[in-house]
PyMOL Python script that loads the backbone (N, CA, C, O; Angstrom):
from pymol import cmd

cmd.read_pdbstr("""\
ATOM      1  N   UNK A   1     -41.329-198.816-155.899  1.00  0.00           N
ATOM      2  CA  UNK A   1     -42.258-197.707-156.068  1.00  0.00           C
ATOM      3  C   UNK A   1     -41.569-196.404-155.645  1.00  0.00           C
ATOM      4  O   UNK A   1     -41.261-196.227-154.466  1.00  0.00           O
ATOM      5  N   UNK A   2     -41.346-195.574-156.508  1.00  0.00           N
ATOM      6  CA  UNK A   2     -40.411-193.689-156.157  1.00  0.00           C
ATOM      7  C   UNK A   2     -42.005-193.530-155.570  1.00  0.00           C
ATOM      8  O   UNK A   2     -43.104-193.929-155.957  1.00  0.00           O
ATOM      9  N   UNK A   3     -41.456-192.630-154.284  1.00  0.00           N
ATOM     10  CA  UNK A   3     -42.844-191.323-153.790  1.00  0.00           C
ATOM     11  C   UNK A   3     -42.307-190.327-154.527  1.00  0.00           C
ATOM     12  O   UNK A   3     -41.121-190.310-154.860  1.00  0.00           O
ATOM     13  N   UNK A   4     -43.300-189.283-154.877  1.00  0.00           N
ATOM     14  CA  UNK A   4     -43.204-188.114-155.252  1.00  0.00           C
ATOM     15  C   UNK A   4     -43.297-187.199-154.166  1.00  0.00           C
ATOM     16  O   UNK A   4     -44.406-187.081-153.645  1.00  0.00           O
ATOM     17  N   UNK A   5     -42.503-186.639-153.796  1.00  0.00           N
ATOM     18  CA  UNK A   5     -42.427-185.687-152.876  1.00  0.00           C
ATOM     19  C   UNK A   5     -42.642-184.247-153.105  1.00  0.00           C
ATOM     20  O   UNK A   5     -41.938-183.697-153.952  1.00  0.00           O
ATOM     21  N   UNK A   6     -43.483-183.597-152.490  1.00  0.00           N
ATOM     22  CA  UNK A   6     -44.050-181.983-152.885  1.00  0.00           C
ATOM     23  C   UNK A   6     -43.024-181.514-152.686  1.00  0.00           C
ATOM     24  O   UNK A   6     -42.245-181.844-151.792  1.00  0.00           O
ATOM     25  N   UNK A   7     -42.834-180.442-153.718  1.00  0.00           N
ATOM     26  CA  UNK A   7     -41.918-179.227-153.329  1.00  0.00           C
ATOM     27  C   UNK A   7     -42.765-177.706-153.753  1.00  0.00           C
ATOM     28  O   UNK A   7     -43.268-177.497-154.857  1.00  0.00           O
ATOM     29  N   UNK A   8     -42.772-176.905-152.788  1.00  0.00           N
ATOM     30  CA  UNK A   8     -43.437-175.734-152.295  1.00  0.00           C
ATOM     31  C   UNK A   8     -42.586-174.333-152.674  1.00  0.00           C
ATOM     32  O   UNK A   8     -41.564-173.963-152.094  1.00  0.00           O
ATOM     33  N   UNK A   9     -43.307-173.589-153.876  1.00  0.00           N
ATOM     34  CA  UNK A   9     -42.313-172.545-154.358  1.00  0.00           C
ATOM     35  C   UNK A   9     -42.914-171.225-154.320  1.00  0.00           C
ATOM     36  O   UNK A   9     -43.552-170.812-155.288  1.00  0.00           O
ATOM     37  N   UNK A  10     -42.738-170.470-153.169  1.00  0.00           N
ATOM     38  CA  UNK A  10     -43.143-168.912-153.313  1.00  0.00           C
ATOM     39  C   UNK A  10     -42.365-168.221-154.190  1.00  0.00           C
ATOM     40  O   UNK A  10     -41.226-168.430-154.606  1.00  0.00           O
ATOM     41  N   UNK A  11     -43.454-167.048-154.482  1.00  0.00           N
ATOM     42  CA  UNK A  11     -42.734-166.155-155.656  1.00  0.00           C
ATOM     43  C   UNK A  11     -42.690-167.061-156.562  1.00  0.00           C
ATOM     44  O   UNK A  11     -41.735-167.823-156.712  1.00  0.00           O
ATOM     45  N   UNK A  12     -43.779-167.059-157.285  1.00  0.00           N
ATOM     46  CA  UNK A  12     -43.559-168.033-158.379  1.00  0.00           C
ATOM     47  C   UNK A  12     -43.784-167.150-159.429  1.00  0.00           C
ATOM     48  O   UNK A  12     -42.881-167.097-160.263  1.00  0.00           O
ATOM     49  N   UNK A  13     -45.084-166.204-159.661  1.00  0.00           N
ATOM     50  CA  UNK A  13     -45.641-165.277-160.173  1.00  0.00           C
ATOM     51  C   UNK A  13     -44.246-164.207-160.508  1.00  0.00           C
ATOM     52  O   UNK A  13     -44.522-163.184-161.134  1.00  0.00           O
ATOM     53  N   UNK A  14     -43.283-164.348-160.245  1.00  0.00           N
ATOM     54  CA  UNK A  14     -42.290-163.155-160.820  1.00  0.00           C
ATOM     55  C   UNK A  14     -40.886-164.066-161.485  1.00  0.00           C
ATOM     56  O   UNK A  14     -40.948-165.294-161.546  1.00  0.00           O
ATOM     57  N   UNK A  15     -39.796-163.397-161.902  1.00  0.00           N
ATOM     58  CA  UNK A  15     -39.018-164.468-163.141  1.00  0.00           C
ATOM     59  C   UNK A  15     -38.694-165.424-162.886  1.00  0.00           C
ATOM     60  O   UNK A  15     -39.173-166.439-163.391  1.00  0.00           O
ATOM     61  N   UNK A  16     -37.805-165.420-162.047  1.00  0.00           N
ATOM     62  CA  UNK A  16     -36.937-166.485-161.303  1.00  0.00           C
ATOM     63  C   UNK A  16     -37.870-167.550-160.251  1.00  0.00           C
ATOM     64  O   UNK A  16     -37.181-168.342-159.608  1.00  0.00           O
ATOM     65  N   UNK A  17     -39.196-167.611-160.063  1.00  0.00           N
ATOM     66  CA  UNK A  17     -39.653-168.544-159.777  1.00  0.00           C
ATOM     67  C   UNK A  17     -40.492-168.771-160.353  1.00  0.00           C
ATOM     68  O   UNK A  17     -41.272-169.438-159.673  1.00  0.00           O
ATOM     69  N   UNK A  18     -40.851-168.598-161.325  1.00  0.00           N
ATOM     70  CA  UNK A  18     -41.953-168.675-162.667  1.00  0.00           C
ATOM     71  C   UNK A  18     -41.256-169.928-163.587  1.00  0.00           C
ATOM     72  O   UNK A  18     -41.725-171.026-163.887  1.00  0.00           O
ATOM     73  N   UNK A  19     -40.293-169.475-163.824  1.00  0.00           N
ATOM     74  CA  UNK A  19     -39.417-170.520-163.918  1.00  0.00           C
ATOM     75  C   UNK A  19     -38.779-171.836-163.628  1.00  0.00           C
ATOM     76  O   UNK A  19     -38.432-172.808-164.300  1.00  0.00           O
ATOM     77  N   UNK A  20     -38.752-171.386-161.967  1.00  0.00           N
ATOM     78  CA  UNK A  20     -38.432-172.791-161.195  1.00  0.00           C
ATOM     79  C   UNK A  20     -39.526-173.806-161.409  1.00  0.00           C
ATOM     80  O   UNK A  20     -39.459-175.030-161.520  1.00  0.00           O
ATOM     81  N   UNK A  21     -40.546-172.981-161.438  1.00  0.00           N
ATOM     82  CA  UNK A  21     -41.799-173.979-161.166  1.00  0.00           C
ATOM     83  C   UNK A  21     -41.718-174.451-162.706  1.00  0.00           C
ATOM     84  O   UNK A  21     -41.434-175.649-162.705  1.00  0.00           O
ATOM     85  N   UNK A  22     -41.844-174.015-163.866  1.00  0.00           N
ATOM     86  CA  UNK A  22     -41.754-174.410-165.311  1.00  0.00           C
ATOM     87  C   UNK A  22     -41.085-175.512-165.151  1.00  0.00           C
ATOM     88  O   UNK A  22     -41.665-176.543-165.492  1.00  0.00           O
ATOM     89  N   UNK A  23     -39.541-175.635-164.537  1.00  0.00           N
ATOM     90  CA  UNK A  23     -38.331-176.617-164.808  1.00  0.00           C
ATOM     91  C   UNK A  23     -39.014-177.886-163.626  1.00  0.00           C
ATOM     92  O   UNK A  23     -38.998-179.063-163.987  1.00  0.00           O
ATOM     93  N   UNK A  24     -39.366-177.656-162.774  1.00  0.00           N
ATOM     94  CA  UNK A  24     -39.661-178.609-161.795  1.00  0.00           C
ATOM     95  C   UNK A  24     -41.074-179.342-162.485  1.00  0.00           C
ATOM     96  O   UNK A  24     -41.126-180.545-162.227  1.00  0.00           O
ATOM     97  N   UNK A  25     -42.051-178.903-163.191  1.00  0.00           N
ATOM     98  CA  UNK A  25     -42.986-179.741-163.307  1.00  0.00           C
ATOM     99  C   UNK A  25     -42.236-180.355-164.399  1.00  0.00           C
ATOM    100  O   UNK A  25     -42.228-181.581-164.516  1.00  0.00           O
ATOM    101  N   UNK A  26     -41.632-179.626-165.172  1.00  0.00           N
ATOM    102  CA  UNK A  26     -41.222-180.397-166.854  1.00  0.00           C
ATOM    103  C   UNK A  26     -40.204-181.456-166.530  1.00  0.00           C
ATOM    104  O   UNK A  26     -39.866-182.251-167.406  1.00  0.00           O
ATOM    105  N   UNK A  27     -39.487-181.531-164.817  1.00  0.00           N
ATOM    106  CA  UNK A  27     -39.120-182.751-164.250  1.00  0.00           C
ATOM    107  C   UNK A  27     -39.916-183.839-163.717  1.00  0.00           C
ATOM    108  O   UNK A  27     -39.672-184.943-163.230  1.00  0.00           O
ATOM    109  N   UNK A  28     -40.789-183.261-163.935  1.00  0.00           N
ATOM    110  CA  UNK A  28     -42.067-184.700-163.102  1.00  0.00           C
ATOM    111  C   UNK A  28     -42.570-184.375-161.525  1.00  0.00           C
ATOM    112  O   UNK A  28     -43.526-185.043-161.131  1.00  0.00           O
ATOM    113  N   UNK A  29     -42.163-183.688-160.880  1.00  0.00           N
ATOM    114  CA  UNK A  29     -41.883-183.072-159.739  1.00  0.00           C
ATOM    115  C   UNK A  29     -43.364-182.249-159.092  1.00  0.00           C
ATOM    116  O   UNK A  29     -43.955-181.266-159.538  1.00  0.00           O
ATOM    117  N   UNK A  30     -43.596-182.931-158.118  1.00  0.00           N
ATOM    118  CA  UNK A  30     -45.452-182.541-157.668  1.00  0.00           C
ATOM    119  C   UNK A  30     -45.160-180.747-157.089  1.00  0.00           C
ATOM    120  O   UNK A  30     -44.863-180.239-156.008  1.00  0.00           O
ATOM    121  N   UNK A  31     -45.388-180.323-158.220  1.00  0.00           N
ATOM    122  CA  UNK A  31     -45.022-178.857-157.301  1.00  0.00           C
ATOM    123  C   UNK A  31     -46.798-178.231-156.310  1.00  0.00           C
ATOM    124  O   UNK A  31     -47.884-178.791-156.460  1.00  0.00           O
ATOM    125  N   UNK A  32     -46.653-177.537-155.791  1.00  0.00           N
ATOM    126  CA  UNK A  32     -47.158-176.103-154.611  1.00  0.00           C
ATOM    127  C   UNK A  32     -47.002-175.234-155.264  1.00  0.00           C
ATOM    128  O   UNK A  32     -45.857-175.355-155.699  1.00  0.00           O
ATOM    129  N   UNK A  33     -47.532-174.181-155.730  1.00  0.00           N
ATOM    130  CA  UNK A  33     -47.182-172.930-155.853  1.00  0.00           C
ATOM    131  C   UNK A  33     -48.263-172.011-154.713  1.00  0.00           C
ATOM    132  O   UNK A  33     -49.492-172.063-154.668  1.00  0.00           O
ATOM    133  N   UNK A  34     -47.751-171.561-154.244  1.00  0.00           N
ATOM    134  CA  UNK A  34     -47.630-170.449-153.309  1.00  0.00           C
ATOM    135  C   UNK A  34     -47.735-169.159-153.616  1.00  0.00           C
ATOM    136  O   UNK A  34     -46.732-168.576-154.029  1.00  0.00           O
ATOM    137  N   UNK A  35     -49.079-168.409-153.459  1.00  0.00           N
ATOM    138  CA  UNK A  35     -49.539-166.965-154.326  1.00  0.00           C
ATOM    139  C   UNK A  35     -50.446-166.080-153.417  1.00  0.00           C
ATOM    140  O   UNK A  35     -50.616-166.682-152.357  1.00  0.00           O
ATOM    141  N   UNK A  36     -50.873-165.288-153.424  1.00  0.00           N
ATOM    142  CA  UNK A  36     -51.160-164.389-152.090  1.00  0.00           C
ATOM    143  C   UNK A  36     -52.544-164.596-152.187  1.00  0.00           C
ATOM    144  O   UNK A  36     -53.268-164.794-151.211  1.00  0.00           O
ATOM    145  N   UNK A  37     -52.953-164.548-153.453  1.00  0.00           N
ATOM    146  CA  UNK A  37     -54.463-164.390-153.686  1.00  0.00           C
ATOM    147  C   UNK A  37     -55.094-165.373-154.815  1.00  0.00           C
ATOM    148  O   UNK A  37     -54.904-164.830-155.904  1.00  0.00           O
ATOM    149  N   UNK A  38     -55.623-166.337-154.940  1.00  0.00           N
ATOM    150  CA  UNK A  38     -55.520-167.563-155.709  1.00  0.00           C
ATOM    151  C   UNK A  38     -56.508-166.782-156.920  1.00  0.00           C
ATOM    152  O   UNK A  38     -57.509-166.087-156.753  1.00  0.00           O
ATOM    153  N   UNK A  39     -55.929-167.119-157.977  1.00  0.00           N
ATOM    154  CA  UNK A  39     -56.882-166.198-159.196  1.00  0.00           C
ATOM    155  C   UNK A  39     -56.789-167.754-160.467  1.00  0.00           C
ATOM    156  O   UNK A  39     -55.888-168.568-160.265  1.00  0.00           O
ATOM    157  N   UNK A  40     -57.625-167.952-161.494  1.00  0.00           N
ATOM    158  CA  UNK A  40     -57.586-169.033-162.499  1.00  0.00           C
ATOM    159  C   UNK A  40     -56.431-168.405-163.309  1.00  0.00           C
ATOM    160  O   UNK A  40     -55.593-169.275-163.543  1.00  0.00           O
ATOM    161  N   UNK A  41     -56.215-167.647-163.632  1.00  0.00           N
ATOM    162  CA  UNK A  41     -54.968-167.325-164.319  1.00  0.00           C
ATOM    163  C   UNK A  41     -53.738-168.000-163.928  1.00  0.00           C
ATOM    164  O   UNK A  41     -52.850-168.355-164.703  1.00  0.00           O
ATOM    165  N   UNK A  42     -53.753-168.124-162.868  1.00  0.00           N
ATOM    166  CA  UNK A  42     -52.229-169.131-162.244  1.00  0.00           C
ATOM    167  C   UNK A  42     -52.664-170.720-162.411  1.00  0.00           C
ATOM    168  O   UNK A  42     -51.763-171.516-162.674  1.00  0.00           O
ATOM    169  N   UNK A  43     -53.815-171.130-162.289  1.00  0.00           N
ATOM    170  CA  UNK A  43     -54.482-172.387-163.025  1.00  0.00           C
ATOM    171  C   UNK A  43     -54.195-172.365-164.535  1.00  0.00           C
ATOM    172  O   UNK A  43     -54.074-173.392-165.202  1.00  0.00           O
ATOM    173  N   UNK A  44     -54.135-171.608-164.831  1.00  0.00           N
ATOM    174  CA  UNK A  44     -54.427-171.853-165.930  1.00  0.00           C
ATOM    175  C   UNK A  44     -52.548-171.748-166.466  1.00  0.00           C
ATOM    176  O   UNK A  44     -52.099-172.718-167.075  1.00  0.00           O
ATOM    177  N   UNK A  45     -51.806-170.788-166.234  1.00  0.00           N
ATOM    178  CA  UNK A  45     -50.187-170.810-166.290  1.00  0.00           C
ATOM    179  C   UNK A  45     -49.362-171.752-166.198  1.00  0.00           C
ATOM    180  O   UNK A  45     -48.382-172.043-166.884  1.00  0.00           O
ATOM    181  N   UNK A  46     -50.091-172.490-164.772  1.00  0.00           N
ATOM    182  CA  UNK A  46     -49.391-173.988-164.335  1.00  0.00           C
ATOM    183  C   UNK A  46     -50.474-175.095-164.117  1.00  0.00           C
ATOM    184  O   UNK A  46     -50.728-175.479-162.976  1.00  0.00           O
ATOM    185  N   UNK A  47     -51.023-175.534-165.058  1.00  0.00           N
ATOM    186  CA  UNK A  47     -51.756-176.510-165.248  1.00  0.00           C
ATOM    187  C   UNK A  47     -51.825-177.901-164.370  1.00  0.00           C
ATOM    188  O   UNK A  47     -52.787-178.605-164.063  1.00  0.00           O
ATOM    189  N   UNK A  48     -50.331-178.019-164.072  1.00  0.00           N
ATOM    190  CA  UNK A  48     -50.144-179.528-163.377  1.00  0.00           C
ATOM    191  C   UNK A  48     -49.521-178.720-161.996  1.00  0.00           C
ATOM    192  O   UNK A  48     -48.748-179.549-161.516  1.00  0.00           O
ATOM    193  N   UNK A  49     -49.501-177.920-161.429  1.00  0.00           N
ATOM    194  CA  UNK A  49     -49.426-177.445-160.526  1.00  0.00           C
ATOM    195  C   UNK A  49     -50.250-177.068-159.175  1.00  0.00           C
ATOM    196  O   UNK A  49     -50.905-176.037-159.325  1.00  0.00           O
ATOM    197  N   UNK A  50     -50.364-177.639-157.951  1.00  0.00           N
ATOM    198  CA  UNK A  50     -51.774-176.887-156.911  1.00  0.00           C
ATOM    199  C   UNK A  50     -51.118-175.728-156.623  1.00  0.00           C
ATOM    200  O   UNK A  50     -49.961-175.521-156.258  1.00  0.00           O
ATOM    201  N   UNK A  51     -52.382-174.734-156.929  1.00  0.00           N
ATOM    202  CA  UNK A  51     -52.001-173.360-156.707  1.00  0.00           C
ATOM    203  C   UNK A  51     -52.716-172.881-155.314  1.00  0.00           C
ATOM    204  O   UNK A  51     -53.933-172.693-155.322  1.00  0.00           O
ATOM    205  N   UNK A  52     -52.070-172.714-154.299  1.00  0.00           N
ATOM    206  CA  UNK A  52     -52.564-172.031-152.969  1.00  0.00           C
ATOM    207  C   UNK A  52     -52.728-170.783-152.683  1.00  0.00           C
ATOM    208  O   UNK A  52     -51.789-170.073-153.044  1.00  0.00           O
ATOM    209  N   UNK A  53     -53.937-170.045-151.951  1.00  0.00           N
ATOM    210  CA  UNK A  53     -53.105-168.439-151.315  1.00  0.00           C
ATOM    211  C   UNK A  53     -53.109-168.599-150.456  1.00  0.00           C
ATOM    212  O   UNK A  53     -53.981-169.193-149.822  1.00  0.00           O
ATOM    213  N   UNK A  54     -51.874-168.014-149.969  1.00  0.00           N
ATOM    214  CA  UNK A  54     -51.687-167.602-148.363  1.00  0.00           C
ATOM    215  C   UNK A  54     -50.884-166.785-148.009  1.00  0.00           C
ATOM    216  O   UNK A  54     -50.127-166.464-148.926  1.00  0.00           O
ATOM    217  N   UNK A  55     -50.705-166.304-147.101  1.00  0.00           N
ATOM    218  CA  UNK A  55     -50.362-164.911-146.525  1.00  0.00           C
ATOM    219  C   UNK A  55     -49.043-165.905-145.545  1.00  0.00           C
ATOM    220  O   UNK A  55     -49.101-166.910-144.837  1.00  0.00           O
ATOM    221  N   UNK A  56     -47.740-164.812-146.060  1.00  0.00           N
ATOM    222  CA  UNK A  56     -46.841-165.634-145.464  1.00  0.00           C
ATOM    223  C   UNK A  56     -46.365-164.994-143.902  1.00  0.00           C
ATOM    224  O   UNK A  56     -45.484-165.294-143.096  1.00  0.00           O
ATOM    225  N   UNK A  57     -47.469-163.935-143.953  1.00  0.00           N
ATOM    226  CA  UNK A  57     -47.130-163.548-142.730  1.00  0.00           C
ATOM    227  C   UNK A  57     -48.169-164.485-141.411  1.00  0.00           C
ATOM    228  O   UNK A  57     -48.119-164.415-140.183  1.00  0.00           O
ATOM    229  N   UNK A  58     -48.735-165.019-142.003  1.00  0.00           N
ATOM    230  CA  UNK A  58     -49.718-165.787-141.128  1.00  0.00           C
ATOM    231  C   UNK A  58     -49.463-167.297-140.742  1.00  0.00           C
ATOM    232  O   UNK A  58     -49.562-168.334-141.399  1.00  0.00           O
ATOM    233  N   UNK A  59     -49.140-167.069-139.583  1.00  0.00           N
ATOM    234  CA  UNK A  59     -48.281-168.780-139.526  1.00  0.00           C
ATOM    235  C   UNK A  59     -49.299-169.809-139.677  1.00  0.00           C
ATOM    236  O   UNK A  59     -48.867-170.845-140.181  1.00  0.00           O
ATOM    237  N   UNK A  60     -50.999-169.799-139.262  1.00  0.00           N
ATOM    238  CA  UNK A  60     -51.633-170.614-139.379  1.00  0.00           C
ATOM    239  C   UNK A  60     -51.896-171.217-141.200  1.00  0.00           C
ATOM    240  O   UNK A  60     -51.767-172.361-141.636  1.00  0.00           O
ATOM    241  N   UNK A  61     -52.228-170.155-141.812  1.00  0.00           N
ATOM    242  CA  UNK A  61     -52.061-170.339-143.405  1.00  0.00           C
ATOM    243  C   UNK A  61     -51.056-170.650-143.603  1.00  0.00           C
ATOM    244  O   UNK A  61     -51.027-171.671-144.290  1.00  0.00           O
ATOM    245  N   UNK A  62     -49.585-170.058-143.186  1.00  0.00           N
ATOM    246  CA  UNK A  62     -48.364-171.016-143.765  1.00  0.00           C
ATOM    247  C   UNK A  62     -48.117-172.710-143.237  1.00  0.00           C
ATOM    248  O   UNK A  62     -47.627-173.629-143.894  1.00  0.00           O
ATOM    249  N   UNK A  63     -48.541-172.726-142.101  1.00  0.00           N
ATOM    250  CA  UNK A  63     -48.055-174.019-141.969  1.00  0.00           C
ATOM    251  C   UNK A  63     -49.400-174.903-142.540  1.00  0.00           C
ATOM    252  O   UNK A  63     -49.152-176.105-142.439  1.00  0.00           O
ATOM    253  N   UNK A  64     -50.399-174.714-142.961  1.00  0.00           N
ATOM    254  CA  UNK A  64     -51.533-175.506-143.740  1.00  0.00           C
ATOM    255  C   UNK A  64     -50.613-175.541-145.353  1.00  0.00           C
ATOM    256  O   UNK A  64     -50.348-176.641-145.837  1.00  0.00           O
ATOM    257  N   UNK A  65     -50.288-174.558-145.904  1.00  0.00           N
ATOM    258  CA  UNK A  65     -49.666-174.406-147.298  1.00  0.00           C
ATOM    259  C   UNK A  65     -48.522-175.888-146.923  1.00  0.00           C
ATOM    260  O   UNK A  65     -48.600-177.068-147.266  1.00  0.00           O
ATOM    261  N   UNK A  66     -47.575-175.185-146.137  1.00  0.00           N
ATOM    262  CA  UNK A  66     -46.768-176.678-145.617  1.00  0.00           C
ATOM    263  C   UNK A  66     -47.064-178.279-145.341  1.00  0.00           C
ATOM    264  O   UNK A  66     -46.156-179.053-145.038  1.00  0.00           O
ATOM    265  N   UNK A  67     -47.885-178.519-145.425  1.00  0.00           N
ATOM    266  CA  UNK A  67     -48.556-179.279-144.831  1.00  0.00           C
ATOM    267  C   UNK A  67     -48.311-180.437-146.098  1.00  0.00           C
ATOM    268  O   UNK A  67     -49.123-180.402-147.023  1.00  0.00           O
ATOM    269  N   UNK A  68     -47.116-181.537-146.149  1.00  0.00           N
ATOM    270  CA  UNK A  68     -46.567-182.538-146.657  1.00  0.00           C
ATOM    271  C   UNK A  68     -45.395-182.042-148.025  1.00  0.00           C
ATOM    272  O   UNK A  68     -45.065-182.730-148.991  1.00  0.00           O
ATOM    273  N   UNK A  69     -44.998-180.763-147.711  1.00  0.00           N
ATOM    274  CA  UNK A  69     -43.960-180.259-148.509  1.00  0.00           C
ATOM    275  C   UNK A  69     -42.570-180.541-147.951  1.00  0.00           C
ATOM    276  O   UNK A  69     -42.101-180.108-146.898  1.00  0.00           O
ATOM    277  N   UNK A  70     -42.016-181.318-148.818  1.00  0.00           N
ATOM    278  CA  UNK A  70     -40.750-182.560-148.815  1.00  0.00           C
ATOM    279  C   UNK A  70     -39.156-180.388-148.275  1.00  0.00           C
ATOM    280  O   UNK A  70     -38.534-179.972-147.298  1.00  0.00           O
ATOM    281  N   UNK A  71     -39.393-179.956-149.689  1.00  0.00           N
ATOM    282  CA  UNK A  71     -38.872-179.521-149.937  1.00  0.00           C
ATOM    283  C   UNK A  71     -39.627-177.948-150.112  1.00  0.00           C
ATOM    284  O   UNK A  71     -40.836-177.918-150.342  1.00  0.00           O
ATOM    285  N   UNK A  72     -38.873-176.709-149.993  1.00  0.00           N
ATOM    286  CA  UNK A  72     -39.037-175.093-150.432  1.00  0.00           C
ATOM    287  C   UNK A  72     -38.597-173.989-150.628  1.00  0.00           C
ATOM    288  O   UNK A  72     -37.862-173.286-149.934  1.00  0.00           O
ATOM    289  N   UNK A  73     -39.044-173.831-151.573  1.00  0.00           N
ATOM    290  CA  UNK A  73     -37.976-172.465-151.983  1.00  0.00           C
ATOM    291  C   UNK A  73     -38.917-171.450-152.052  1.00  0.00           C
ATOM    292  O   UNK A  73     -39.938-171.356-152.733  1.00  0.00           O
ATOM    293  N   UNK A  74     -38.201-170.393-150.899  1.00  0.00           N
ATOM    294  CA  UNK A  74     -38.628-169.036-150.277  1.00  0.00           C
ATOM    295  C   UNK A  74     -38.346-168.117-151.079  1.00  0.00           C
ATOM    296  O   UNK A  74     -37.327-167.573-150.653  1.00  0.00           O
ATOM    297  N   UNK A  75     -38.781-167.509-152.267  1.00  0.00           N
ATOM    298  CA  UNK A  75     -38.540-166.942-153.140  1.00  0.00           C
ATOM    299  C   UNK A  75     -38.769-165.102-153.502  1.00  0.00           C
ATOM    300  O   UNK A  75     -38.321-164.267-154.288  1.00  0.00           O
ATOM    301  N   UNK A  76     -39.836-165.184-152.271  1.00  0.00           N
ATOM    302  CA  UNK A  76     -40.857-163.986-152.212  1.00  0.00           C
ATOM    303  C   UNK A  76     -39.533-162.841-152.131  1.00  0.00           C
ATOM    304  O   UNK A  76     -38.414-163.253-151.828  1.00  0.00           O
ATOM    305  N   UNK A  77     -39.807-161.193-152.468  1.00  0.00           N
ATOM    306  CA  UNK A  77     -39.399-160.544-151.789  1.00  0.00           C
ATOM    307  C   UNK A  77     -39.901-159.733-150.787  1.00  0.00           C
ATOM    308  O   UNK A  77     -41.020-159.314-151.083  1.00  0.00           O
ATOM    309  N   UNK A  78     -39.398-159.262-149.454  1.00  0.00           N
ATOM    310  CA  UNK A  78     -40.311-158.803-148.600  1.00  0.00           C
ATOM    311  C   UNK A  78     -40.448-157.347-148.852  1.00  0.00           C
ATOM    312  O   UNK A  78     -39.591-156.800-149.547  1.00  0.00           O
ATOM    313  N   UNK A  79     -41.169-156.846-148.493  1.00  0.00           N
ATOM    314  CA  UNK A  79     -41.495-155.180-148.601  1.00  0.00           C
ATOM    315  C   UNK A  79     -42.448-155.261-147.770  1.00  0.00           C
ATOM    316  O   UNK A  79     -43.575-155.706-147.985  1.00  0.00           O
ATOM    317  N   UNK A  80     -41.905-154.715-146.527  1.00  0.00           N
ATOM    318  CA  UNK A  80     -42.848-154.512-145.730  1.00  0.00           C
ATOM    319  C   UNK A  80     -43.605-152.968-145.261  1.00  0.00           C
ATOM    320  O   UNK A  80     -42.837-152.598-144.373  1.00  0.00           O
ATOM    321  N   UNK A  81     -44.186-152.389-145.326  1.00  0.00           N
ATOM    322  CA  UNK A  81     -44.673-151.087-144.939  1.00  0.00           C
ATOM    323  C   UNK A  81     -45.470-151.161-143.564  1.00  0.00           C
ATOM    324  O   UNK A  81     -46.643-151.530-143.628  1.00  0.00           O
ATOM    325  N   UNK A  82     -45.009-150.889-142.515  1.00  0.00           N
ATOM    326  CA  UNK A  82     -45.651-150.669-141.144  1.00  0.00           C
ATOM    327  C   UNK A  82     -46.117-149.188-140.598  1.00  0.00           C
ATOM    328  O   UNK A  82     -46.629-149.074-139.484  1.00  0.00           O
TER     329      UNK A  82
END
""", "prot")
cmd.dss("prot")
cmd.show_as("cartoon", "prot")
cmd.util.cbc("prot")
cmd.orient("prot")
């Protein structure tokens, strides 16, 4: 019996991880996607995908998003304004 192991991809919503996530489900591969603000449009983009929001500045929401992800790719870019 293979486990399928989650893999967890921020920045998915822009090229280069819009993508990853495309190539990883079209591998069979239980993806996470990782999005700030959960909208059906990203349901609806990545169909076989769980789409989460969370704020990656918030460790309690990030480590729930984490929560049985094998593997992740940190994709976001930061811009922070203080």
């Amino acid at each position: 019996m293979t486990v399928r192991r989650k893999i967890l991809v921020t920045g998915a919503t822009a090229y280069i991880g819009g993508r990853l996530v495309q190539r990883l489900l079209a591998k069979g591969y239980d993806v996470r996607v990782m999005v700030a603000e959960f909208s059906p449009e990203y349901q609806d983009r990545w169909p076989n995908a769980e789409i989460v929001g969370a704020d990656a500045l918030d460790c309690e929401s990030l480590a729930k998003t984490m929560e049985g992800v094998h593997t992740a790719f940190y994709l976001m870019q930061s811009m922070f304004v203080r």
